[in-house]
Structure formats: C-alpha cells, structure tokens
N, C-alpha and C positions, 0 to 999 in steps of 0.2 A: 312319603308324606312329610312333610317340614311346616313350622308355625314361625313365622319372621316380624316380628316387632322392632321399633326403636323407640330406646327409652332414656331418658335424660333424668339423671340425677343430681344433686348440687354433695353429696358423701358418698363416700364408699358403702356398698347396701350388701344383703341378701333378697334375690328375686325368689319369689316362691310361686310357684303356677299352679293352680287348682286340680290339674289332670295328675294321673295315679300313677305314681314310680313304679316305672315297668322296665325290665332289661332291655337294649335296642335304642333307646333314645340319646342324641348324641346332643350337646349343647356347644354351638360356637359364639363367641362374644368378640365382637370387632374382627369375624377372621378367626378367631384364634380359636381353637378348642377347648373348651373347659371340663372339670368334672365337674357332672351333677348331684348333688346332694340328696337325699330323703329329708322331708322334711313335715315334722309333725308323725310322725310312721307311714305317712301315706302320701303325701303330694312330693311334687320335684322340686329344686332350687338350685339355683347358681350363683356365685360373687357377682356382684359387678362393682364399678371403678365409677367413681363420681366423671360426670359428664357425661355424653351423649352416646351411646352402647348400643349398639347393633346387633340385636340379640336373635339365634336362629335356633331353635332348636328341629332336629330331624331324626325323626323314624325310619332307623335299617338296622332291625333285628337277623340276627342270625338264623335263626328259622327260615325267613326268607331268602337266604343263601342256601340252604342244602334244600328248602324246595324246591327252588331255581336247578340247582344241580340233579338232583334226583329225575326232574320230569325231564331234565336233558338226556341223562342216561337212559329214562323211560322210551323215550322217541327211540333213538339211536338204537337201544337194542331191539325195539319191535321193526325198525323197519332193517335192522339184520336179518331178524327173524324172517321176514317177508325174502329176503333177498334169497338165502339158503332154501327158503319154503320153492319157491319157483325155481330156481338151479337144479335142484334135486328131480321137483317135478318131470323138467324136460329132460334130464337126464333118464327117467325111468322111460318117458314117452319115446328115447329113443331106442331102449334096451329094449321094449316092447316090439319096436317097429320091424 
C-alpha cells in the first residue's frame, strides 16, 4: 500500500500527515529515502526541500514478511506431509499384497 503526492514548496518545511506513526512505513522524497519523524506523539512527518518534492510514502511492515514466509513454509511442509502420507501408504499396500 503506498500514498504518492507532489508537493511544492517555496522553504525548506516539515511535512506532517494526519495518519498514525506506525512501524512499516517507509517515506521517499524525489527518489530518495527519508527518515520519518513522529510528530506531535502520534502522526508521521518528513523534511522536505523548498521546491517541487515528490513525496511517496509506502507500507511494508515486517509482519508482512514473516507472514509471507510462514504460510510458505506452511504449504511446503503440508504438501510434504501429503507426499510421505501417500509414499508410505503404497508402500504398506504393497507389503500387504
């Protein structure tokens, strides 16, 4: 999820956005990556640079990375499990036979 504005300044500012300083959020200005600040104890803010600023901010928390990873390994070991599950199977089906 990402929020993309551009914004033109005539001085050097602080941008302050209404949404809740939360881990995960990532601010780039022209390209570049910036740190985000807190600001007021609860909203976000970034520098910017007098002039026209290309301002992006994006949401990719780390949570969403070991979920990502997790439910990979989740798949991967059930359809092991599945694999063994029926190997085994035919294996008895033939000790039986």
């Amino acid at each position: 999820m990402y929020k993309r504005q551009v914004i033109e300044t005539d001085q050097d500012g602080i941008l302050v956005i209404s949404d809740v300083f939360y881990p995960g959020w990532e601010l780039f200005v022209n390209g570049e990556k910036q740190k985000i600040y807190k600001a007021n104890t609860t909203f976000r803010a970034g520098v910017l640079k007098s002039g026209v600023n290309h301002i992006l901010f994006n949401y990719n928390p780390q949570s969403f990375k070991i979920g990502y990873l997790l439910t990979i390994l989740g798949i991967m070991s059930a359809i092991l499990m599945l694999i063994i599950h029926f190997r085994m199977e035919k294996a008895l089906q033939r000790e039986s036979s």
